[in-house]
N, CA, C and O of each residue as an XYZ file, in Angstrom:
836
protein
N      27.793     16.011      7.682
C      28.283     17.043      8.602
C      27.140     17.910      9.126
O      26.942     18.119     10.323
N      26.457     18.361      8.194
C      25.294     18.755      8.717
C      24.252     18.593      9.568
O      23.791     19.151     10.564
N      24.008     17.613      8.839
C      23.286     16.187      9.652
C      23.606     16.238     11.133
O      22.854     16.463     12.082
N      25.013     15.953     11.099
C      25.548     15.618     12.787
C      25.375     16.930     13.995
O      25.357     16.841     15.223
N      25.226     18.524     12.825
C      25.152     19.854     13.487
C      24.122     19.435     14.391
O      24.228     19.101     15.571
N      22.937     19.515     13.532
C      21.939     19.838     13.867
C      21.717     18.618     15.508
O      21.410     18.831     16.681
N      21.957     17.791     14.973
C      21.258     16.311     15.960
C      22.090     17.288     17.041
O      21.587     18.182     17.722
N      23.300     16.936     17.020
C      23.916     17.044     18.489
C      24.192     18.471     19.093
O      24.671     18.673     20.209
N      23.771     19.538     18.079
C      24.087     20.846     18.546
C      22.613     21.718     18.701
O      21.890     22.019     19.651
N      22.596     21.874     17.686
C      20.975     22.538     17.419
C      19.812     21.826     18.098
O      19.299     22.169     19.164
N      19.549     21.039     17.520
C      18.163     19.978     18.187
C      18.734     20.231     19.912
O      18.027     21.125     20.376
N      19.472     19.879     20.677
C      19.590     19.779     21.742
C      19.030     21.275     22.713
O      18.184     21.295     23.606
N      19.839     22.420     22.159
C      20.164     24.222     22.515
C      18.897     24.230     22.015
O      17.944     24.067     22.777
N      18.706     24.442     20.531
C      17.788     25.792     19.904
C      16.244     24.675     19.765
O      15.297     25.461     19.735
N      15.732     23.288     19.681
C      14.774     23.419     19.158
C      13.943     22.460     20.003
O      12.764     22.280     19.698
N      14.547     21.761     21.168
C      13.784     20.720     21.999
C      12.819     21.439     22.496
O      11.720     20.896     22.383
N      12.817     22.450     23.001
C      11.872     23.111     23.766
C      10.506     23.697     23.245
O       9.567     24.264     23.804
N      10.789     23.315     21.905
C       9.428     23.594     20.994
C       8.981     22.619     20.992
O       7.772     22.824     20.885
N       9.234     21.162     21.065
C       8.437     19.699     21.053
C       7.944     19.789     22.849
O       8.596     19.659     23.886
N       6.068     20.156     22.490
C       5.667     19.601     23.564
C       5.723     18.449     24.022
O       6.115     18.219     25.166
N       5.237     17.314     22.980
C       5.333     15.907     23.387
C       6.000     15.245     21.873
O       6.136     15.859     20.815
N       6.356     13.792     22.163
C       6.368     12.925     20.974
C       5.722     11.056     20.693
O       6.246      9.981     20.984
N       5.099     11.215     20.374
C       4.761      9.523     20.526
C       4.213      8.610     19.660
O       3.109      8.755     19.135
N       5.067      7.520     19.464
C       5.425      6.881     18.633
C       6.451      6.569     17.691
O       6.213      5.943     16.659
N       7.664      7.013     18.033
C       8.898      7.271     17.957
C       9.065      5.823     16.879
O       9.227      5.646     15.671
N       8.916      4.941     18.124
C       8.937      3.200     17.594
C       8.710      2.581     16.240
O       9.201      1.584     15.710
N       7.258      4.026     15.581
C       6.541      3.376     14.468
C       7.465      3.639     13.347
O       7.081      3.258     12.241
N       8.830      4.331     13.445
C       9.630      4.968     12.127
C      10.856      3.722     11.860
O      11.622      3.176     12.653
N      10.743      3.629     11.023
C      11.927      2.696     10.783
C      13.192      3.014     10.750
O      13.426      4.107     10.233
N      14.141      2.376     11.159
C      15.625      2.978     11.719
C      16.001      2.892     10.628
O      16.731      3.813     10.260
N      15.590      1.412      9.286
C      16.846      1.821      7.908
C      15.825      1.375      7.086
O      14.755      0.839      7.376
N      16.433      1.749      5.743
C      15.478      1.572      4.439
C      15.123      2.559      4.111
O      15.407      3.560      4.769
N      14.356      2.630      2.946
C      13.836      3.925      2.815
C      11.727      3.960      3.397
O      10.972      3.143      3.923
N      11.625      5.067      3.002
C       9.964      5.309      4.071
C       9.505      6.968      3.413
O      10.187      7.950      3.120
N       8.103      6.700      3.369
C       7.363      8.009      3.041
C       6.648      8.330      4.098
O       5.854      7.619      4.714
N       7.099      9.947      4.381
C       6.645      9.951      5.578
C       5.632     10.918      5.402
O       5.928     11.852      4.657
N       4.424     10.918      5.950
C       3.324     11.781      5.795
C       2.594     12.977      6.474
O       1.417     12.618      6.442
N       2.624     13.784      6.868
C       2.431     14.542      7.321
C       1.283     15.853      7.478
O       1.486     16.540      6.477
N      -0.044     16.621      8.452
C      -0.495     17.571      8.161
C       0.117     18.796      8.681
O       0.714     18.647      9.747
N       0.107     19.819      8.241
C       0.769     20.915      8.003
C      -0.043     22.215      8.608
O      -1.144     22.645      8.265
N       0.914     22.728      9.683
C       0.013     23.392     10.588
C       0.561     24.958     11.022
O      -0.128     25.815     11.574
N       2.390     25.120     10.501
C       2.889     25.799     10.757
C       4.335     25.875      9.678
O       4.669     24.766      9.261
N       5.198     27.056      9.203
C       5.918     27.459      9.238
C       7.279     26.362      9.593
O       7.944     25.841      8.698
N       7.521     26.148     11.042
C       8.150     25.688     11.487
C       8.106     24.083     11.312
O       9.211     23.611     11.579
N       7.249     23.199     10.977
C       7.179     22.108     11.189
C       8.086     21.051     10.268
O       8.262     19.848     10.465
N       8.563     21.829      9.282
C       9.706     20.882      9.052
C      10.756     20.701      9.454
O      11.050     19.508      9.535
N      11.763     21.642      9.870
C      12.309     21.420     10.742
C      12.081     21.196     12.356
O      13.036     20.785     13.014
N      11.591     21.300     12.607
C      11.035     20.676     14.249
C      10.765     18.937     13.701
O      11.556     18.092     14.120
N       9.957     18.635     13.040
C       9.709     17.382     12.620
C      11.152     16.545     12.623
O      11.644     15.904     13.552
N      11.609     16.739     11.431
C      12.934     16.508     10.648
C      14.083     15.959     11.981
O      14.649     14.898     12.243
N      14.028     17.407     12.627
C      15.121     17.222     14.217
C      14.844     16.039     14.925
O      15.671     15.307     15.469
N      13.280     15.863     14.869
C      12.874     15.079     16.168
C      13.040     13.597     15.164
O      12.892     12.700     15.994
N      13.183     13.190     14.324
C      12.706     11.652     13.770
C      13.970     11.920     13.594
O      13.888     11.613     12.405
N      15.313     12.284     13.729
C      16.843     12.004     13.365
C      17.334     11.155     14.906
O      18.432     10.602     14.979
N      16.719     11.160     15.629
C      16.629     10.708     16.689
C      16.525      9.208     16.717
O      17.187      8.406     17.377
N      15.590      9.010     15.892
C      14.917      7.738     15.591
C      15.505      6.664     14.671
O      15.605      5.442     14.779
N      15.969      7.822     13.432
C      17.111      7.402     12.301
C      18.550      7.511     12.551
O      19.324      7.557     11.595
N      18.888      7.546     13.522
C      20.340      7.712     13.822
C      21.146      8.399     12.924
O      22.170      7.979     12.384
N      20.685      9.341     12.817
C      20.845     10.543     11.877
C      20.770     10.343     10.285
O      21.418     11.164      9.635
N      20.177      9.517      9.683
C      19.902      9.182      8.193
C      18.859     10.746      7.723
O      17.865     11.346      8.131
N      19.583     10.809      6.944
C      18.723     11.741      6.009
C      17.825     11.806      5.338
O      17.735     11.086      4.343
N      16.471     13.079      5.829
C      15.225     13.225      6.040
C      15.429     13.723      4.570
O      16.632     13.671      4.316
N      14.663     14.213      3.449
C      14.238     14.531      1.920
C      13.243     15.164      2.038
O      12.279     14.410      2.166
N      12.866     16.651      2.071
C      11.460     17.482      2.335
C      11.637     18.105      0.945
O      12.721     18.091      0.363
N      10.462     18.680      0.414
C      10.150     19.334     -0.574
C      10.057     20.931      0.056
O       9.215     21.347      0.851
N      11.202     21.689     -0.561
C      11.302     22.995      0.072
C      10.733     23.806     -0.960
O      11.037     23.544     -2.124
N       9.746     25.002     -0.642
C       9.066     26.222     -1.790
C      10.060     27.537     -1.944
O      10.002     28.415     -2.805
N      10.944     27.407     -0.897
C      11.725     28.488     -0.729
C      12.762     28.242     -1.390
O      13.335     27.159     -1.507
N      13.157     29.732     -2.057
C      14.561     29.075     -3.375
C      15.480     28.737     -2.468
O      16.055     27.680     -2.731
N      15.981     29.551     -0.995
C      17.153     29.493     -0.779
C      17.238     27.927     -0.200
O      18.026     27.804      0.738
N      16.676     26.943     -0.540
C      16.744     25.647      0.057
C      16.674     24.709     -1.766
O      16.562     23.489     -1.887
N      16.762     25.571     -2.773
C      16.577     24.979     -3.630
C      18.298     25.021     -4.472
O      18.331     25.084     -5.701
N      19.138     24.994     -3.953
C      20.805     24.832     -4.397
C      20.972     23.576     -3.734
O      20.375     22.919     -2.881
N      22.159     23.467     -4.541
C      22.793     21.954     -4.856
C      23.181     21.662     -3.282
O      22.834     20.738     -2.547
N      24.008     22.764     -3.052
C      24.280     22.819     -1.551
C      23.615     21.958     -0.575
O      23.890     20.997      0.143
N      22.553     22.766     -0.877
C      21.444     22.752      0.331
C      20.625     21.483      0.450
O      20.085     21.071      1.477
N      20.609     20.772     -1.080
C      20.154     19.417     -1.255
C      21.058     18.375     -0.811
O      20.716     17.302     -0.315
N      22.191     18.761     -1.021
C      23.529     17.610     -0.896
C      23.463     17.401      0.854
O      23.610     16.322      1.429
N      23.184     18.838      1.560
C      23.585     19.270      3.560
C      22.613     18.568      3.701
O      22.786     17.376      3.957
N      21.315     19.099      3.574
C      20.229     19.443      4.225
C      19.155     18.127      3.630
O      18.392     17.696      4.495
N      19.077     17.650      2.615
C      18.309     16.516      1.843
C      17.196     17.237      1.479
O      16.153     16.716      1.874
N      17.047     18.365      0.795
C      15.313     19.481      0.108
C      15.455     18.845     -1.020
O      16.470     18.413     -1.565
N      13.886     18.810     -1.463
C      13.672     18.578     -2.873
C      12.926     19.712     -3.182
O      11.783     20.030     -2.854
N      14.172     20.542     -4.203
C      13.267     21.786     -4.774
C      11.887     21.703     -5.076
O      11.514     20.542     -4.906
N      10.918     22.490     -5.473
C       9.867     22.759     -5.530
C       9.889     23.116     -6.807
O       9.811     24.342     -6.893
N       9.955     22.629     -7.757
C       9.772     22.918     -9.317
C       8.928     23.759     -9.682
O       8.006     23.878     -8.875
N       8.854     24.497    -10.716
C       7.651     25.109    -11.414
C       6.996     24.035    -12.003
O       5.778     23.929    -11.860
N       7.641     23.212    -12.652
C       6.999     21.817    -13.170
C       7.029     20.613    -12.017
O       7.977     19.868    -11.765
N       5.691     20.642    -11.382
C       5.866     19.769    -10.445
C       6.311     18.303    -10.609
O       6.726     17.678     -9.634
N       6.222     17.703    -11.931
C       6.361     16.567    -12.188
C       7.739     16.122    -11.744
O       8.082     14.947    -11.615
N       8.739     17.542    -11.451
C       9.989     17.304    -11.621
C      10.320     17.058     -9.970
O      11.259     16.385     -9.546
N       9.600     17.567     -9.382
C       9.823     17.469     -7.987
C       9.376     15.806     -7.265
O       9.928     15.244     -6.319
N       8.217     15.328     -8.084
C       7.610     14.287     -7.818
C       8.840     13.076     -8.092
O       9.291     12.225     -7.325
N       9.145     13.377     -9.444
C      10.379     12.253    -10.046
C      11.426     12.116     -9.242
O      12.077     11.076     -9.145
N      11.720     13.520     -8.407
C      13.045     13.977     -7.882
C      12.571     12.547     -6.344
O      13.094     11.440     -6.225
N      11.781     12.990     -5.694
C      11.809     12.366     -4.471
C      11.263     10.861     -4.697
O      11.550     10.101     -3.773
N      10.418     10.212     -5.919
C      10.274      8.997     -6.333
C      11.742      8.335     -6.455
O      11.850      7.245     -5.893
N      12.927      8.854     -7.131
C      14.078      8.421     -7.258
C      14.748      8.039     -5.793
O      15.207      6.929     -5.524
N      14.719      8.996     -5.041
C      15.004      9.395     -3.898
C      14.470      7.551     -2.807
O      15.195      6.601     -2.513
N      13.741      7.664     -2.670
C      12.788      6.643     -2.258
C      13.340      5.088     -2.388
O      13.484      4.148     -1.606
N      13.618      5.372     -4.086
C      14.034      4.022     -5.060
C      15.096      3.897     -4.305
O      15.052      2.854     -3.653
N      16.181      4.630     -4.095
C      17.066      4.653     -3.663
C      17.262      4.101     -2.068
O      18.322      3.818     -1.508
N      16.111      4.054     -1.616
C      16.425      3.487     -0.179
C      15.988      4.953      0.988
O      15.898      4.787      2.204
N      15.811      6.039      0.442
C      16.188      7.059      1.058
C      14.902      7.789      1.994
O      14.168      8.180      1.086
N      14.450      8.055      2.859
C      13.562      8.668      3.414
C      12.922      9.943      3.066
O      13.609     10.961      3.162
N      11.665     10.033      2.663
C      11.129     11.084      2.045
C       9.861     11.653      3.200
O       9.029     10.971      3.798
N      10.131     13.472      3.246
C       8.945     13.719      4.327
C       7.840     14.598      2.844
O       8.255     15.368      1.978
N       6.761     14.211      3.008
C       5.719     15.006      2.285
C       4.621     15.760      3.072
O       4.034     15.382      4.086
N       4.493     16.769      2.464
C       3.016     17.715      3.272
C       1.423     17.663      2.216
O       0.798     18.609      1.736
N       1.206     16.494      2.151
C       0.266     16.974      1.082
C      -0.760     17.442      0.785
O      -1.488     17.134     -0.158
N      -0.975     18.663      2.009
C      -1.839     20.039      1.925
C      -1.193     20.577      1.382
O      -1.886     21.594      1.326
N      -0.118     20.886      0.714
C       0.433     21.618      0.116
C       0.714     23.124      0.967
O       1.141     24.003      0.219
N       0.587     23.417      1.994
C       0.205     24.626      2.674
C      -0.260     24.562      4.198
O      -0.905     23.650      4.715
N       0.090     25.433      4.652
C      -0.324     25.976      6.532
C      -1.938     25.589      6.240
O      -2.685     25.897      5.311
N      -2.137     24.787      7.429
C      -3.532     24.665      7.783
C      -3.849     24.828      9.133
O      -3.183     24.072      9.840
N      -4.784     25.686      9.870
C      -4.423     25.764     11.190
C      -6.251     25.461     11.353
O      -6.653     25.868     12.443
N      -7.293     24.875     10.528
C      -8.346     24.668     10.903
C      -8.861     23.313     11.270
O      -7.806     22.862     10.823
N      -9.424     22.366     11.620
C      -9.994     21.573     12.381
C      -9.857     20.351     11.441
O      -9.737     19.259     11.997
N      -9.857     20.400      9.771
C     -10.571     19.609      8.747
C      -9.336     19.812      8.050
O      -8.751     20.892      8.119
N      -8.884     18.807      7.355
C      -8.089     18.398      5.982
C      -9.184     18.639      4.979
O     -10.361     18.410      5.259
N      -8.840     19.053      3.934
C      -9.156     19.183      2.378
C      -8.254     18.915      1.389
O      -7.051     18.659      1.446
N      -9.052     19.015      0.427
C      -7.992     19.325     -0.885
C      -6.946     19.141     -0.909
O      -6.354     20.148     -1.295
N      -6.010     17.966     -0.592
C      -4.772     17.235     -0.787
C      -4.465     16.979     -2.262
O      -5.091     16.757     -3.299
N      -2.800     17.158     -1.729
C      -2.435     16.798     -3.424
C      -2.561     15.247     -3.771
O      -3.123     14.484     -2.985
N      -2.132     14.902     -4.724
C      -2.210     13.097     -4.818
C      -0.506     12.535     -4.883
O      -0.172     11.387     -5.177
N       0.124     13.298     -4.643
C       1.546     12.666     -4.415
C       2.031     12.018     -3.470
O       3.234     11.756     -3.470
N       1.234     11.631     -2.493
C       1.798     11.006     -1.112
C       0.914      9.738     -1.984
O       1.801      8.906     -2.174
N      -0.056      9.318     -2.450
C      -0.872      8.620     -2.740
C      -0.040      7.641     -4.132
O       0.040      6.413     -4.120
N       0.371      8.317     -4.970
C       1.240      7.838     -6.169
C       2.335      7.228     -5.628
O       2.681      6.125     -6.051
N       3.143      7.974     -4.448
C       4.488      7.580     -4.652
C       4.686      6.483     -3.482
O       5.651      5.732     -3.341
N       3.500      6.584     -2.661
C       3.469      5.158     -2.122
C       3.101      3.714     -2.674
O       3.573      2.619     -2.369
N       1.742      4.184     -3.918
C       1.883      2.945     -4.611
C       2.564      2.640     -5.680
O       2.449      1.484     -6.085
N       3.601      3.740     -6.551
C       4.595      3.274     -7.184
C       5.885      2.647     -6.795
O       6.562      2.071     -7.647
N       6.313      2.739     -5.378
C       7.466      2.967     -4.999
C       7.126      1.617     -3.896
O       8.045      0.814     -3.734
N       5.970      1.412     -3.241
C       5.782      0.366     -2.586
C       6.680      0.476     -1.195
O       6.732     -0.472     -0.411
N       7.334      1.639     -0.981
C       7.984      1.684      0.442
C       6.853      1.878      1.571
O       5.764      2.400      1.330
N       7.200      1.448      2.694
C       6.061      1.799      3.809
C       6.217      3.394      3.950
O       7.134      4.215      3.970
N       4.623      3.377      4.046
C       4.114      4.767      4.411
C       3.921      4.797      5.468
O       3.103      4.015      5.952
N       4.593      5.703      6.240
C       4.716      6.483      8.084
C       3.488      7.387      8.317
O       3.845      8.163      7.430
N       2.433      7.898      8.726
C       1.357      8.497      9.284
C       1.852      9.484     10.442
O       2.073      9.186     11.616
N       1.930     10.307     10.035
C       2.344     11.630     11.022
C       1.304     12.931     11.811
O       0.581     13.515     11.003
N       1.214     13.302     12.975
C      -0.009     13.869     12.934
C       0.585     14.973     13.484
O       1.291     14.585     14.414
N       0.668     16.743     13.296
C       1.122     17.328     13.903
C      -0.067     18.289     15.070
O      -1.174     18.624     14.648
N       0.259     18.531     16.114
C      -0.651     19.135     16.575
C      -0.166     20.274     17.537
O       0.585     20.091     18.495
N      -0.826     21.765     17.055
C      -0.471     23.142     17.474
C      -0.531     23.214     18.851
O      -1.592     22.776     19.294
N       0.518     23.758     19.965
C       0.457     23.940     21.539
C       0.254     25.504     21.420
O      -0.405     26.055     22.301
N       0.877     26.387     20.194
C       1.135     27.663     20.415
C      -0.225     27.951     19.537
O      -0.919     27.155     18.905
N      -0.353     29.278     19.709
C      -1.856     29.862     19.522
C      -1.105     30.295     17.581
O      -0.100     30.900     17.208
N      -2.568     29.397     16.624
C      -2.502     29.578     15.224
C      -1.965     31.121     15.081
O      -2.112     32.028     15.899
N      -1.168     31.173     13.555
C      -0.814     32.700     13.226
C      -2.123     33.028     12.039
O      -2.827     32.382     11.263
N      -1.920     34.491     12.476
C      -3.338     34.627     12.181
C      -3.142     35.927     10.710
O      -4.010     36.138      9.863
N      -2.212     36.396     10.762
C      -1.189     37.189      9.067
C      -0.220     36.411      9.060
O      -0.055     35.326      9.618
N       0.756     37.319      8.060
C       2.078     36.856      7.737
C       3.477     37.604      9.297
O       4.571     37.303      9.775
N       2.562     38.492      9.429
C       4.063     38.613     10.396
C       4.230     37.551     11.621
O       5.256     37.294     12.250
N       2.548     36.853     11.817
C       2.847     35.685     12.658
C       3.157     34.318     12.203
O       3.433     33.466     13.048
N       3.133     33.971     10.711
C       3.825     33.047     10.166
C       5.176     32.950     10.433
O       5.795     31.945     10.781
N       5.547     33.957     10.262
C       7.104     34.100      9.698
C       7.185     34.470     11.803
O       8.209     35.025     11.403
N       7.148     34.578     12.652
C       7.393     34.463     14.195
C       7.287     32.940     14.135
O       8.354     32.329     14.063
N       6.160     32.248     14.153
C       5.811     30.486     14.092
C       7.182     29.441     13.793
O       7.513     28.391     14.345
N       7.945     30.388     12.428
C       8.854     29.748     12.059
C       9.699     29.981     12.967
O      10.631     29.270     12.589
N      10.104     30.568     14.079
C      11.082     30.722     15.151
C      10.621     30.715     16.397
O      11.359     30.923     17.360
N       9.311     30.466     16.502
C       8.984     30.094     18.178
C       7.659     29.095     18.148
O       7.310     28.723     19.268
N       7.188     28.803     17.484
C       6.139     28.271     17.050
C       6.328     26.395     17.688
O       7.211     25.638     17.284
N       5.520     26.117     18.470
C       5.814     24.316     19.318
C       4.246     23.546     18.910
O       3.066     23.851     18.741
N       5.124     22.391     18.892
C       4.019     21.177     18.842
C       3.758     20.125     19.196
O       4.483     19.843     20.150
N       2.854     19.062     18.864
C       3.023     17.897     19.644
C       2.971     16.728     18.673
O       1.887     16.570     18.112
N       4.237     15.635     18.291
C       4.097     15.488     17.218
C       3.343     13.584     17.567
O       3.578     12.917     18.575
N       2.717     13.284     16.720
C       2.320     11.730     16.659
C       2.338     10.934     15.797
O       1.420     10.963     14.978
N       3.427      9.904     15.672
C       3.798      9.320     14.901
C       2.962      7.557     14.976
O       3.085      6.696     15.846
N       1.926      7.537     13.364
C       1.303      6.143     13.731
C       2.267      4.604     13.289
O       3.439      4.348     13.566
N       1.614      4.066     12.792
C       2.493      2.807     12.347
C       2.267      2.769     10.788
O       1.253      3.306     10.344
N       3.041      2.242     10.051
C       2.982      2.085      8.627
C       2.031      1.626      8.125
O       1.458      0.669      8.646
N       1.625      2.161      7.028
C       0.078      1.796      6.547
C       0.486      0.495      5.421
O       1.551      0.380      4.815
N      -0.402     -0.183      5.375
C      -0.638     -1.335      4.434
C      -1.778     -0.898      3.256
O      -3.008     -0.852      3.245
N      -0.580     -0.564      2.146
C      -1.476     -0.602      0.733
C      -1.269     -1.496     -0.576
O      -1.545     -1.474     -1.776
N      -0.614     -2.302      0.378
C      -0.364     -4.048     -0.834
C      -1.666     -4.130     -1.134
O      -1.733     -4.186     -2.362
N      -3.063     -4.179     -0.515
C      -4.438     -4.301     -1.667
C      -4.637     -3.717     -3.180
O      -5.215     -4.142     -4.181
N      -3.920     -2.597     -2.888
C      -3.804     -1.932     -4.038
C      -2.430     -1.980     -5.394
O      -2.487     -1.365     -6.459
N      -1.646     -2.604     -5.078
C      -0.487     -2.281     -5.744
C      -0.591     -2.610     -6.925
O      -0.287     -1.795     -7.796
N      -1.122     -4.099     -7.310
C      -1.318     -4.324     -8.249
C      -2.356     -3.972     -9.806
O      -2.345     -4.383    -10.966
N      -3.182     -2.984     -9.000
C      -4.284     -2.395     -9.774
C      -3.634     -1.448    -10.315
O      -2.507     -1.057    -10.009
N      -4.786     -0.794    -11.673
C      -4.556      0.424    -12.305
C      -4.130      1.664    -11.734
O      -5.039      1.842    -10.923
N      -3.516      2.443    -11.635
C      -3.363      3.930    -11.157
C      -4.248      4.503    -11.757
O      -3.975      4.345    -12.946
N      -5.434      5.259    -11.644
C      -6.063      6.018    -12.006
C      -7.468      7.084    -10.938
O      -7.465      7.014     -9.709
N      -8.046      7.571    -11.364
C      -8.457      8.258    -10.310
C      -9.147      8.213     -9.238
O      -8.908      8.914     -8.255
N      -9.998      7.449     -9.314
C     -10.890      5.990     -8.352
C      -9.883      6.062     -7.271
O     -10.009      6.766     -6.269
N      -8.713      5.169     -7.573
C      -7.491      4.686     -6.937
C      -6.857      5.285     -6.246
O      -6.315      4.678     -5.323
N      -6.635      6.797     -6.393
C      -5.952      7.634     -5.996
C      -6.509      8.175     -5.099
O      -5.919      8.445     -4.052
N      -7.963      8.495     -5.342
C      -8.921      9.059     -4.221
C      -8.883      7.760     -2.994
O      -8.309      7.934     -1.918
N      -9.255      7.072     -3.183
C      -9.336      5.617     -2.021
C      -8.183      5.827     -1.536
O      -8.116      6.363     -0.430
N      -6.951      5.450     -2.256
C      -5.272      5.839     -1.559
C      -5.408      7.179     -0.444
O      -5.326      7.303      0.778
N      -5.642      8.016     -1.519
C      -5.545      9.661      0.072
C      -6.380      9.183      0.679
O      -5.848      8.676      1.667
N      -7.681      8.987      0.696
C      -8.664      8.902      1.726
C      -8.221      7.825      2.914
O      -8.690      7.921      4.049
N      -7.011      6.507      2.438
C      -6.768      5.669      3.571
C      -5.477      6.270      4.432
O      -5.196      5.899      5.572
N      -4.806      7.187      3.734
C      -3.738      7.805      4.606
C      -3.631      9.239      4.935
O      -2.715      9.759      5.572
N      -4.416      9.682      4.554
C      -4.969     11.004      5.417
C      -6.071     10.816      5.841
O      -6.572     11.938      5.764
N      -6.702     10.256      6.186
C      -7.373      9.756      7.665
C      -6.811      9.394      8.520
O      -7.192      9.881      9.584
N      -5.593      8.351      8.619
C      -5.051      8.269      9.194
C      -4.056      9.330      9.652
O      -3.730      9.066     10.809
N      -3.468     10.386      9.219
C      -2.938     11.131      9.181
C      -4.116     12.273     10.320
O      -3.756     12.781     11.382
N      -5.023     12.365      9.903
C      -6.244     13.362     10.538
C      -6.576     13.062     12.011
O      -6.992     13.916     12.794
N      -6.342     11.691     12.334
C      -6.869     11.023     13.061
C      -5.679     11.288     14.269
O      -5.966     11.120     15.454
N      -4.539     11.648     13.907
C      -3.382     11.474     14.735
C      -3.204     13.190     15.013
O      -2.422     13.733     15.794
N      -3.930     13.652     14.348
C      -3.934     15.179     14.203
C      -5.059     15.491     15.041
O      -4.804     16.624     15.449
N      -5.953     15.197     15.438
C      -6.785     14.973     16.212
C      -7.736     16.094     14.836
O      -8.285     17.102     15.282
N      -7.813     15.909     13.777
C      -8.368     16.413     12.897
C      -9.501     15.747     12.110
O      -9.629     14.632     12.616
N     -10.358     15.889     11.145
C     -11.414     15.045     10.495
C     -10.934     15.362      8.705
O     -11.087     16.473      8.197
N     -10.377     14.218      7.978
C     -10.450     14.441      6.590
C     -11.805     14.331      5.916
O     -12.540     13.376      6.166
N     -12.099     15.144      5.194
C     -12.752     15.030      4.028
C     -12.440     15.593      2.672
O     -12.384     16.683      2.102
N     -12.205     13.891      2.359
C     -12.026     13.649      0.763
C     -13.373     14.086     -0.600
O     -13.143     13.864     -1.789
């Protein structure tokens, strides 16, 4: 029900006009499940994101990792598809690994945080794990700012209600080279470094791992 709000009511009225452009629509898969990857540039970008790829999914339900409690009730997981943000992150990781298993579409930010500068850093390693545990194709997402970066918190929290972008969606990455090897830290670094580059690259950004 929710789901259907947003596509045909909301997305249409309140949020098209924040998507400057979109391209690559094609590269998302209509069914199955998919990890979708993403850099993180604003406030607003999960939902703007989320709206625009329901388009693509014929309204299948998107799975984001929300920091904010009021997205962390049963409710809000059952409407909306959030994966709380644990104090114990392990629990959040398990939560959307299941999720996945399940067939289900998962969006990750794994800056963990607003980045509005030129360069990726310091990524978490969960986009990296749960693509090679889970073996679903990984989606490459690149977001890129039209509206001028917020520069405190009272322009964060504006971003989240007027804040536009331009989003670029690449094609699924191939990490069958790896599946069969050890998980360990070597592995994990090579993993981020092949999909946040790609990710950087669509961002018109430069990673360094």
């Amino acid at each position: 029900m929710a789901y259907r709000i947003i596509r045909k009511i909301i997305y249409p009225i309140m949020l098209r006009w924040r998507i400057a452009s979109v391209e690559g629509l094609e590269n998302l898969p209509k069914s199955g499940p998919a990890l979708l990857v993403a850099n993180h540039v604003g406030l607003q970008d999960p939902q703007l994101l989320i709206t625009t790829l329901m388009r693509q999914t014929g309204g299948k339900k998107i799975h984001v990792i929300a920091k904010w409690k009021i997205f962390h009730t049963k409710l809000s997981q059952k409407w909306l598809g959030t994966i709380p943000l644990f104090a114990d992150r392990s629990k959040s990781f398990l939560y959307a690994k299941e999720l996945l298993e399940k067939g289900e579409m998962v969006l990750i930010y794994p800056e963990g945080q607003v980045n509005i500068f030129s360069e990726i850093r310091e990524i978490k390693s969960g986009a990296a794990r749960l693509g090679l545990l889970t073996r679903v194709p990984v989606v490459p997402i690149g977001l890129i700012r039209t509206s001028a970066p917020p520069q405190n918190e009272w322009a964060h929290r504006r971003d989240f209600m007027f804040g536009r972008v331009k989003i670029k969606i690449g094609p699924p990455l191939d990490l069958s080279p790896w599946y069969n090897l050890t998980i360990d830290k070597p592995l994990i670094k090579k993993v981020k470094a092949v999909i946040m580059s790609a990710v950087a690259k669509l961002a018109n950004k430069t990673y360094i791992g």
